[in-house]
C-alpha positions as a Markdown table, in Angstrom:
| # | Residue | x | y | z |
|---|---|---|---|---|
| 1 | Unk | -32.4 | -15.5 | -76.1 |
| 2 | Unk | -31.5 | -18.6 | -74.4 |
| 3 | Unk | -31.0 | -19.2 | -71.0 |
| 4 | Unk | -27.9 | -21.6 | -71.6 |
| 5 | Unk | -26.5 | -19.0 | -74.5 |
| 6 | Unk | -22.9 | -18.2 | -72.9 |
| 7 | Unk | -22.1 | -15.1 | -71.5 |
| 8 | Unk | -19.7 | -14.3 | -73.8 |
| 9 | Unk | -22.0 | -13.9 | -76.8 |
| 10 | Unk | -23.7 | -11.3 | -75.0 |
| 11 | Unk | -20.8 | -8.7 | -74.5 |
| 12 | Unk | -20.5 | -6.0 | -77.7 |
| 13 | Unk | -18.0 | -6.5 | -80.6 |
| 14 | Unk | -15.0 | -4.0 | -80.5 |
| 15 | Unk | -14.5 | -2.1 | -83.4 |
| 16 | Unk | -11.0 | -1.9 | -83.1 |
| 17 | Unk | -10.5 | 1.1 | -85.9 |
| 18 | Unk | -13.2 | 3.0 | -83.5 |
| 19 | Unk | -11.3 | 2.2 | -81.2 |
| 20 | Unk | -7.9 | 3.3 | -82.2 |
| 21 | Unk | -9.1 | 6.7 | -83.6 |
| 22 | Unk | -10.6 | 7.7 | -80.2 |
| 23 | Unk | -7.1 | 6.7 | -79.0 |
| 24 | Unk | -5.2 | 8.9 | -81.9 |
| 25 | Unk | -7.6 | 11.2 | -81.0 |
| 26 | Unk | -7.5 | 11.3 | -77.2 |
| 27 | Unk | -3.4 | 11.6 | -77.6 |
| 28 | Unk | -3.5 | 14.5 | -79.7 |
| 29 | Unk | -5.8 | 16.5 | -77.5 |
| 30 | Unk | -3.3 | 15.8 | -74.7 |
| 31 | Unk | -0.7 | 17.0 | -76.8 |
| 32 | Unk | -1.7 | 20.0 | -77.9 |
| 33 | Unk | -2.9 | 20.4 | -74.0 |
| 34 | Unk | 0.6 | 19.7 | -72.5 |
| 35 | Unk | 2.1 | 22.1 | -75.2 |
| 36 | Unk | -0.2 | 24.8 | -74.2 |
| 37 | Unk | 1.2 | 24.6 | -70.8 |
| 38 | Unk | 4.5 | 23.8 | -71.3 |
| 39 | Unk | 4.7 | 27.2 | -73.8 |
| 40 | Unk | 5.3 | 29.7 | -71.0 |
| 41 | Unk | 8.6 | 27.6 | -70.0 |
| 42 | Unk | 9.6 | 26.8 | -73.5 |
| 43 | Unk | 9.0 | 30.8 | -74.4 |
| 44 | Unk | 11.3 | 31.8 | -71.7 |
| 45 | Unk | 14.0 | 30.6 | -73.1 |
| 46 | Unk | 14.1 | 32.6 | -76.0 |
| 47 | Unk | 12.3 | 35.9 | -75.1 |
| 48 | Unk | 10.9 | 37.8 | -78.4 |
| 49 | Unk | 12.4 | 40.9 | -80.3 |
| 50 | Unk | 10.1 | 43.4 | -78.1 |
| 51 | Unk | 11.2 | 41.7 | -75.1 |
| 52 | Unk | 15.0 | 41.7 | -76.0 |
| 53 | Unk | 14.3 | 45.5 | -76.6 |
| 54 | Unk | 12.7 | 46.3 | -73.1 |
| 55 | Unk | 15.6 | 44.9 | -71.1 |
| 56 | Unk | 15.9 | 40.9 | -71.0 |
| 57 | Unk | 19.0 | 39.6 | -70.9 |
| 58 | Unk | 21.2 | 38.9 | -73.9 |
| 59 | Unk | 23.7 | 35.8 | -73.8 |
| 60 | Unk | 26.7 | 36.1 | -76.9 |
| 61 | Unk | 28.8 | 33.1 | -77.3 |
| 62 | Unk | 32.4 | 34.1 | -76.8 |
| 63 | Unk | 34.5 | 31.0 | -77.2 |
| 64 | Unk | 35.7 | 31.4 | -81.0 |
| 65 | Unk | 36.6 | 35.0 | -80.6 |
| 66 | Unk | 39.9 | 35.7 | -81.4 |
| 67 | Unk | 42.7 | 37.9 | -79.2 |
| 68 | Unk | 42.4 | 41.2 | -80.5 |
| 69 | Unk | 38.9 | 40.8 | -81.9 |
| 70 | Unk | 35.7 | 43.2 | -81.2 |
| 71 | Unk | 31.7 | 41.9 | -81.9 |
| 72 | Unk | 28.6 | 43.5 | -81.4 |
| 73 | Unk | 25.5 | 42.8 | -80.4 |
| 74 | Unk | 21.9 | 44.4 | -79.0 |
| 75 | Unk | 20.8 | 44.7 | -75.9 |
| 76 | Unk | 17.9 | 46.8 | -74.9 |
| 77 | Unk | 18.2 | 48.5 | -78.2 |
| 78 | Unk | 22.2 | 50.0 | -77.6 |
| 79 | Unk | 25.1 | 48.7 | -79.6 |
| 80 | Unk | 27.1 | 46.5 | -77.3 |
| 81 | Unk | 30.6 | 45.8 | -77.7 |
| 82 | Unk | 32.8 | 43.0 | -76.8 |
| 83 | Unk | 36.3 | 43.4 | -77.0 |
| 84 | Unk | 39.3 | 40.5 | -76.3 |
| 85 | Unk | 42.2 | 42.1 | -75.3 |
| 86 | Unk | 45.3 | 41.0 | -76.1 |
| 87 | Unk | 48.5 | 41.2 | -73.9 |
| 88 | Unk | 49.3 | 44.5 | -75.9 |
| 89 | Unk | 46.4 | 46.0 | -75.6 |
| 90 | Unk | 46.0 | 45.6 | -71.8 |
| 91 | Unk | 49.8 | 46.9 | -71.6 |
| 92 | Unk | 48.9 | 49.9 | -73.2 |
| 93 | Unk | 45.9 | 50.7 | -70.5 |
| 94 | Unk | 48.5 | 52.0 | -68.0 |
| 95 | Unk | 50.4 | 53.9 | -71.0 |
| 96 | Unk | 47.1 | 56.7 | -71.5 |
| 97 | Unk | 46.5 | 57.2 | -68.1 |
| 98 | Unk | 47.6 | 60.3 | -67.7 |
| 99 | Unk | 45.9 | 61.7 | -71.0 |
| 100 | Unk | 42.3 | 60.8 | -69.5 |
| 101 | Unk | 39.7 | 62.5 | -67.9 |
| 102 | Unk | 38.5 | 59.8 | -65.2 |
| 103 | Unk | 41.3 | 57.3 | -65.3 |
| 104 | Unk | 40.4 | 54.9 | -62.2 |
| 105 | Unk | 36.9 | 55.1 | -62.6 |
| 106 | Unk | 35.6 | 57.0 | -60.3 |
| 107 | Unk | 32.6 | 58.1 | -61.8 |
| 108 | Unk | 30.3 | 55.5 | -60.3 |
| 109 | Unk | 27.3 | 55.4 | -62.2 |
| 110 | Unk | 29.1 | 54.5 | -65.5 |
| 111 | Unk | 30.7 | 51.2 | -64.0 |
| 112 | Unk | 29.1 | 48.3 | -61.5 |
| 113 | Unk | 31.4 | 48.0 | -58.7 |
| 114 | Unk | 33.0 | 44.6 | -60.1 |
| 115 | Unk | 34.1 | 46.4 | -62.8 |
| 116 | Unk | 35.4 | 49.6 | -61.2 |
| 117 | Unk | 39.1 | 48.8 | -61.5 |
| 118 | Unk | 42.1 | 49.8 | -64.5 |
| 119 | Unk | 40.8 | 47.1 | -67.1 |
| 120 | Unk | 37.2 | 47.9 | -66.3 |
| 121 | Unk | 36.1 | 44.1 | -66.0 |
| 122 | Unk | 35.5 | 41.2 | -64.5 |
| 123 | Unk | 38.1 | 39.2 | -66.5 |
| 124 | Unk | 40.7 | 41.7 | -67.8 |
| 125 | Unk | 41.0 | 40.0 | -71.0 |
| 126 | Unk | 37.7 | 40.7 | -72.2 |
| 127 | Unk | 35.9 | 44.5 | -71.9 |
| 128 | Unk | 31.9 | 44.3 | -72.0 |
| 129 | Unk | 31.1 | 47.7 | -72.8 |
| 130 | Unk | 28.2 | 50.5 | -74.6 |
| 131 | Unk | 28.9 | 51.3 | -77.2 |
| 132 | Unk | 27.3 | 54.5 | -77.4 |
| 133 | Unk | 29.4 | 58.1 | -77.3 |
| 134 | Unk | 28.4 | 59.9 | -73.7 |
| 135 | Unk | 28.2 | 62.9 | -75.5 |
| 136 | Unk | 25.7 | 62.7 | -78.2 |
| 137 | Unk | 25.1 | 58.1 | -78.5 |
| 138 | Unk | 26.9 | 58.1 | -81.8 |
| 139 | Unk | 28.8 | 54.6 | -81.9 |
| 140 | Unk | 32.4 | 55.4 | -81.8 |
| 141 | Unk | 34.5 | 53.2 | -84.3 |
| 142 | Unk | 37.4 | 50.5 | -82.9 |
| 143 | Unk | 40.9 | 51.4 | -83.7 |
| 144 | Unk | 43.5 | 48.7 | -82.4 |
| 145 | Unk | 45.8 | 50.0 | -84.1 |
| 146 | Unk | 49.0 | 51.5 | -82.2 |
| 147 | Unk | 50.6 | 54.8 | -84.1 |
| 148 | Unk | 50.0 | 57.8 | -85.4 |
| 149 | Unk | 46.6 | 58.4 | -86.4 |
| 150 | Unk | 44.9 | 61.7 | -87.6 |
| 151 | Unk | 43.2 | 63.0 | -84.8 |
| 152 | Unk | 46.0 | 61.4 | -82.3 |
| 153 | Unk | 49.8 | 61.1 | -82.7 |
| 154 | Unk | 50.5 | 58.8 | -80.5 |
| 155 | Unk | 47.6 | 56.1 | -80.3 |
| 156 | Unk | 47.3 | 53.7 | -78.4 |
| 157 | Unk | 44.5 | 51.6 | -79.5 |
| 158 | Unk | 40.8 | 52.5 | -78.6 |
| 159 | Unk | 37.5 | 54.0 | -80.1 |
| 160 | Unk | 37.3 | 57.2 | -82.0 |
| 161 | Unk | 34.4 | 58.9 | -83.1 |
| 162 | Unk | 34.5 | 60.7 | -86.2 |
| 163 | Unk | 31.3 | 62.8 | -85.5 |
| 164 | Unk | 32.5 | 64.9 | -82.8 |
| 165 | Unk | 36.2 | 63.5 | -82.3 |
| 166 | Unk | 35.8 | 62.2 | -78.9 |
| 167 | Unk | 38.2 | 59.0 | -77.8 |
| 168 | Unk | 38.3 | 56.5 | -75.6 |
| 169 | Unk | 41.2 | 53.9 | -74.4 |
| 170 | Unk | 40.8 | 50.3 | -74.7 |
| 171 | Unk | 39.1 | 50.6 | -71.5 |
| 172 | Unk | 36.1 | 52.5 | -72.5 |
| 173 | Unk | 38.1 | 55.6 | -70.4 |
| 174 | Unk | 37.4 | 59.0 | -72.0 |
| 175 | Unk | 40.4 | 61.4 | -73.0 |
| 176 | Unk | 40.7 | 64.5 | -71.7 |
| 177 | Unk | 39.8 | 67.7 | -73.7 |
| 178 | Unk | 37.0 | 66.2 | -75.7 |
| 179 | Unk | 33.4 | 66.8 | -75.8 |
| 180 | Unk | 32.5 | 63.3 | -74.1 |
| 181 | Unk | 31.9 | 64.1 | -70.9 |
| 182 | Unk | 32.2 | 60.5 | -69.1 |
| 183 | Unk | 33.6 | 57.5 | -70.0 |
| 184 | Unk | 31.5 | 54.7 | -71.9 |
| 185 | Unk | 29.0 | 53.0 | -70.0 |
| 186 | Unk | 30.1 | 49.1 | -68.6 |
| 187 | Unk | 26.4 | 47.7 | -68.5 |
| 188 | Unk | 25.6 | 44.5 | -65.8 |
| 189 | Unk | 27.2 | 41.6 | -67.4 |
| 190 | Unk | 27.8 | 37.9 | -66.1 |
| 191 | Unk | 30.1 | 34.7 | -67.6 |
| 192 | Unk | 27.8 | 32.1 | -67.7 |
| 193 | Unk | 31.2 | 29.8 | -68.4 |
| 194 | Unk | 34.3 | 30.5 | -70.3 |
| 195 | Unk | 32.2 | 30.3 | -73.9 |
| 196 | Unk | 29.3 | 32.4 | -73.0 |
| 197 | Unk | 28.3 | 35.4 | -71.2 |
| 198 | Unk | 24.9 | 37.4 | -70.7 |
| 199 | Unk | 24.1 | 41.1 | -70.8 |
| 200 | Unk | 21.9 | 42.5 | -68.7 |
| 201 | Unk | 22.7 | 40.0 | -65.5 |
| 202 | Unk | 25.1 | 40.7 | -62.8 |
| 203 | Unk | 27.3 | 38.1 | -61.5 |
| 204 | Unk | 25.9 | 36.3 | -58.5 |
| 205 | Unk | 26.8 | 37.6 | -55.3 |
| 206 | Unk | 27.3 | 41.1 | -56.6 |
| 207 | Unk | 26.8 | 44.1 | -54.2 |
Protein backbone atom coordinates (compact mmCIF):
# COMPACT_ATOMS: atom_id res chain seq x y z
CA UNK A 1 0.00 0.00 0.00
CA UNK A 2 1.19 3.43 -0.61
CA UNK A 3 2.04 5.88 1.76
CA UNK A 4 0.35 8.83 -0.34
CA UNK A 5 -2.90 6.37 -1.16
CA UNK A 6 -5.84 8.68 0.48
CA UNK A 7 -7.44 7.79 3.33
CA UNK A 8 -10.55 7.39 1.96
CA UNK A 9 -9.68 4.29 -0.08
CA UNK A 10 -8.89 2.61 2.98
CA UNK A 11 -12.34 2.70 4.80
CA UNK A 12 -14.83 -0.50 3.89
CA UNK A 13 -17.50 -0.41 1.17
CA UNK A 14 -21.12 -0.34 2.64
CA UNK A 15 -23.34 -2.84 1.46
CA UNK A 16 -26.26 -0.86 1.59
CA UNK A 17 -28.86 -4.11 1.21
CA UNK A 18 -26.78 -5.51 4.34
CA UNK A 19 -27.28 -2.73 5.63
CA UNK A 20 -30.99 -2.15 5.31
CA UNK A 21 -31.93 -5.83 6.32
CA UNK A 22 -30.11 -5.38 9.70
CA UNK A 23 -32.23 -2.29 9.89
CA UNK A 24 -35.67 -4.14 8.85
CA UNK A 25 -34.47 -6.54 11.04
CA UNK A 26 -33.45 -4.58 14.13
CA UNK A 27 -37.21 -2.73 13.80
CA UNK A 28 -38.99 -5.79 13.86
CA UNK A 29 -37.38 -7.14 16.95
CA UNK A 30 -38.31 -3.82 18.61
CA UNK A 31 -41.65 -4.31 17.58
CA UNK A 32 -42.49 -7.41 18.49
CA UNK A 33 -40.52 -6.29 21.91
CA UNK A 34 -42.72 -3.16 22.54
CA UNK A 35 -45.86 -5.29 21.82
CA UNK A 36 -44.83 -7.81 24.31
CA UNK A 37 -44.94 -5.13 26.88
CA UNK A 38 -47.47 -3.00 25.83
CA UNK A 39 -49.96 -6.49 25.90
CA UNK A 40 -50.76 -6.33 29.62
CA UNK A 41 -52.26 -2.60 28.98
CA UNK A 42 -53.77 -3.43 25.68
CA UNK A 43 -55.34 -6.82 27.34
CA UNK A 44 -56.93 -4.82 30.03
CA UNK A 45 -59.07 -3.29 28.07
CA UNK A 46 -60.93 -6.10 27.00
CA UNK A 47 -60.67 -8.75 29.70
CA UNK A 48 -61.31 -12.52 28.29
CA UNK A 49 -64.58 -14.72 28.62
CA UNK A 50 -63.18 -16.41 32.01
CA UNK A 51 -62.36 -13.14 33.35
CA UNK A 52 -65.80 -11.55 32.45
CA UNK A 53 -67.17 -14.74 34.26
CA UNK A 54 -65.11 -14.29 37.61
CA UNK A 55 -66.31 -10.71 38.16
CA UNK A 56 -64.72 -7.89 35.89
CA UNK A 57 -66.75 -5.27 35.00
CA UNK A 58 -69.18 -5.24 32.06
CA UNK A 59 -69.78 -1.81 30.19
CA UNK A 60 -73.30 -1.97 27.79
CA UNK A 61 -73.86 0.83 25.54
CA UNK A 62 -77.22 2.45 26.42
CA UNK A 63 -77.66 5.36 24.07
CA UNK A 64 -79.96 3.77 21.22
CA UNK A 65 -82.28 2.19 23.71
CA UNK A 66 -85.63 3.05 23.35
CA UNK A 67 -88.26 4.31 26.29
CA UNK A 68 -89.89 1.34 27.25
CA UNK A 69 -87.24 -1.07 26.06
CA UNK A 70 -85.42 -4.10 28.21
CA UNK A 71 -81.69 -5.63 27.07
CA UNK A 72 -79.66 -8.12 28.58
CA UNK A 73 -76.42 -8.88 29.05
CA UNK A 74 -73.72 -11.16 31.33
CA UNK A 75 -72.05 -10.28 34.09
CA UNK A 76 -70.29 -12.69 36.20
CA UNK A 77 -72.26 -15.39 34.61
CA UNK A 78 -76.16 -13.89 35.84
CA UNK A 79 -78.59 -12.50 33.34
CA UNK A 80 -78.58 -8.79 33.72
CA UNK A 81 -81.29 -6.62 32.81
CA UNK A 82 -81.54 -3.15 31.70
CA UNK A 83 -84.79 -1.59 31.69
CA UNK A 84 -85.75 2.29 30.29
CA UNK A 85 -88.63 3.30 31.93
CA UNK A 86 -90.97 5.35 30.51
CA UNK A 87 -93.06 8.14 32.25
CA UNK A 88 -95.81 5.35 32.57
CA UNK A 89 -94.00 2.90 33.94
CA UNK A 90 -92.39 4.99 36.70
CA UNK A 91 -96.09 6.33 37.41
CA UNK A 92 -97.15 3.03 38.02
CA UNK A 93 -94.26 2.28 40.79
CA UNK A 94 -96.28 4.14 43.47
CA UNK A 95 -99.60 2.38 42.15
CA UNK A 96 -98.24 -1.51 43.57
CA UNK A 97 -96.98 -0.35 46.58
CA UNK A 98 -99.17 -1.67 48.72
CA UNK A 99 -99.37 -5.22 47.08
CA UNK A 100 -95.52 -5.79 47.83
CA UNK A 101 -93.59 -7.41 50.27
CA UNK A 102 -90.61 -4.89 50.81
CA UNK A 103 -91.83 -1.78 49.16
CA UNK A 104 -89.01 0.90 50.20
CA UNK A 105 -86.34 -1.39 50.13
CA UNK A 106 -85.46 -2.10 53.18
CA UNK A 107 -83.84 -5.22 52.78
CA UNK A 108 -80.26 -3.95 52.54
CA UNK A 109 -78.30 -6.50 51.09
CA UNK A 110 -80.43 -6.70 47.84
CA UNK A 111 -79.77 -2.89 46.91
CA UNK A 112 -76.41 -0.56 47.26
CA UNK A 113 -77.34 2.42 49.25
CA UNK A 114 -77.53 4.70 46.01
CA UNK A 115 -80.06 2.66 44.85
CA UNK A 116 -82.17 2.21 48.03
CA UNK A 117 -84.92 4.57 47.09
CA UNK A 118 -88.80 3.92 45.16
CA UNK A 119 -87.28 3.66 41.55
CA UNK A 120 -84.34 1.58 42.86
CA UNK A 121 -81.64 3.67 40.85
CA UNK A 122 -79.42 5.98 40.33
CA UNK A 123 -81.29 7.66 37.43
CA UNK A 124 -85.01 6.72 37.73
CA UNK A 125 -85.31 6.35 34.14
CA UNK A 126 -83.28 3.46 33.81
CA UNK A 127 -83.43 0.14 36.40
CA UNK A 128 -79.98 -1.94 36.36
CA UNK A 129 -81.14 -4.98 37.85
CA UNK A 130 -80.47 -9.42 38.23
CA UNK A 131 -82.25 -10.91 36.58
CA UNK A 132 -82.38 -13.95 38.43
CA UNK A 133 -85.79 -15.06 40.64
CA UNK A 134 -84.70 -14.90 44.63
CA UNK A 135 -86.40 -17.99 44.98
CA UNK A 136 -85.04 -20.55 42.87
CA UNK A 137 -82.58 -18.07 39.88
CA UNK A 138 -85.00 -18.87 37.11
CA UNK A 139 -85.06 -15.57 34.83
CA UNK A 140 -88.41 -14.08 35.20
CA UNK A 141 -89.93 -12.85 31.82
CA UNK A 142 -90.68 -8.80 31.24
CA UNK A 143 -94.29 -7.85 30.93
CA UNK A 144 -94.89 -4.00 30.24
CA UNK A 145 -97.88 -4.48 29.53
CA UNK A 146 -100.68 -2.74 31.83
CA UNK A 147 -104.10 -5.07 32.22
CA UNK A 148 -105.31 -8.02 33.05
CA UNK A 149 -103.03 -10.75 32.74
CA UNK A 150 -103.50 -14.50 33.85
CA UNK A 151 -101.85 -14.83 36.97
CA UNK A 152 -102.69 -10.89 37.81
CA UNK A 153 -105.84 -8.88 37.23
CA UNK A 154 -104.70 -5.81 37.55
CA UNK A 155 -101.05 -5.50 36.18
CA UNK A 156 -99.13 -3.10 36.26
CA UNK A 157 -96.17 -3.80 34.28
CA UNK A 158 -93.21 -5.93 35.68
CA UNK A 159 -91.52 -9.53 35.49
CA UNK A 160 -93.37 -12.72 35.99
CA UNK A 161 -92.07 -15.97 36.29
CA UNK A 162 -93.94 -18.75 34.85
CA UNK A 163 -91.96 -21.52 36.82
CA UNK A 164 -93.16 -20.75 40.24
CA UNK A 165 -95.46 -17.61 39.55
CA UNK A 166 -93.53 -15.13 41.56
CA UNK A 167 -93.72 -11.17 40.35
CA UNK A 168 -92.02 -8.30 40.62
CA UNK A 169 -92.87 -4.48 39.85
CA UNK A 170 -90.97 -2.46 37.42
CA UNK A 171 -88.78 -1.94 40.27
CA UNK A 172 -87.43 -5.32 40.77
CA UNK A 173 -89.89 -5.07 44.18
CA UNK A 174 -91.35 -8.58 45.01
CA UNK A 175 -95.24 -9.01 45.57
CA UNK A 176 -96.55 -10.20 48.42
CA UNK A 177 -97.80 -13.84 48.74
CA UNK A 178 -95.31 -15.41 46.44
CA UNK A 179 -92.66 -17.82 46.82
CA UNK A 180 -89.79 -15.15 46.13
CA UNK A 181 -88.72 -14.32 49.22
CA UNK A 182 -86.76 -10.78 48.46
CA UNK A 183 -86.83 -8.63 45.86
CA UNK A 184 -84.45 -8.93 42.74
CA UNK A 185 -80.97 -8.10 43.39
CA UNK A 186 -79.67 -4.28 42.11
CA UNK A 187 -75.86 -5.31 41.44
CA UNK A 188 -72.99 -2.21 41.78
CA UNK A 189 -73.42 -0.28 38.64
CA UNK A 190 -71.90 3.17 37.42
CA UNK A 191 -72.86 5.66 34.16
CA UNK A 192 -69.77 6.05 32.61
CA UNK A 193 -71.72 8.99 30.51
CA UNK A 194 -75.16 9.28 29.24
CA UNK A 195 -74.41 6.33 26.41
CA UNK A 196 -72.70 3.87 28.57
CA UNK A 197 -72.72 2.33 31.82
CA UNK A 198 -70.55 -0.53 33.55
CA UNK A 199 -71.67 -3.47 35.75
CA UNK A 200 -69.84 -4.44 38.41
CA UNK A 201 -68.36 -0.71 39.40
CA UNK A 202 -69.89 1.52 41.80
CA UNK A 203 -70.20 5.15 41.17
CA UNK A 204 -67.26 7.17 42.55
CA UNK A 205 -67.68 8.41 45.84
CA UNK A 206 -70.09 5.77 46.88
CA UNK A 207 -70.34 4.74 50.65
Amino acid sequence: MSDNQPLASLQPVTDKGRRMLLLAGTGVVGAVGAGFAAWPFIASWTPSARARVIGAPVAAYIGAMEPGQLIKVVWRGQTIGILRRNEEMLGNLGEVESELRDPASENVDQQPGYATNQHRSIRPEYLIVNMHCTHLGCVPEFIPEVGAQPFEDNWRGGFFCPCHKSKFDLAGRVYSGVPAPTNLIVPPYSFLDDENVMIGVDPEGAA
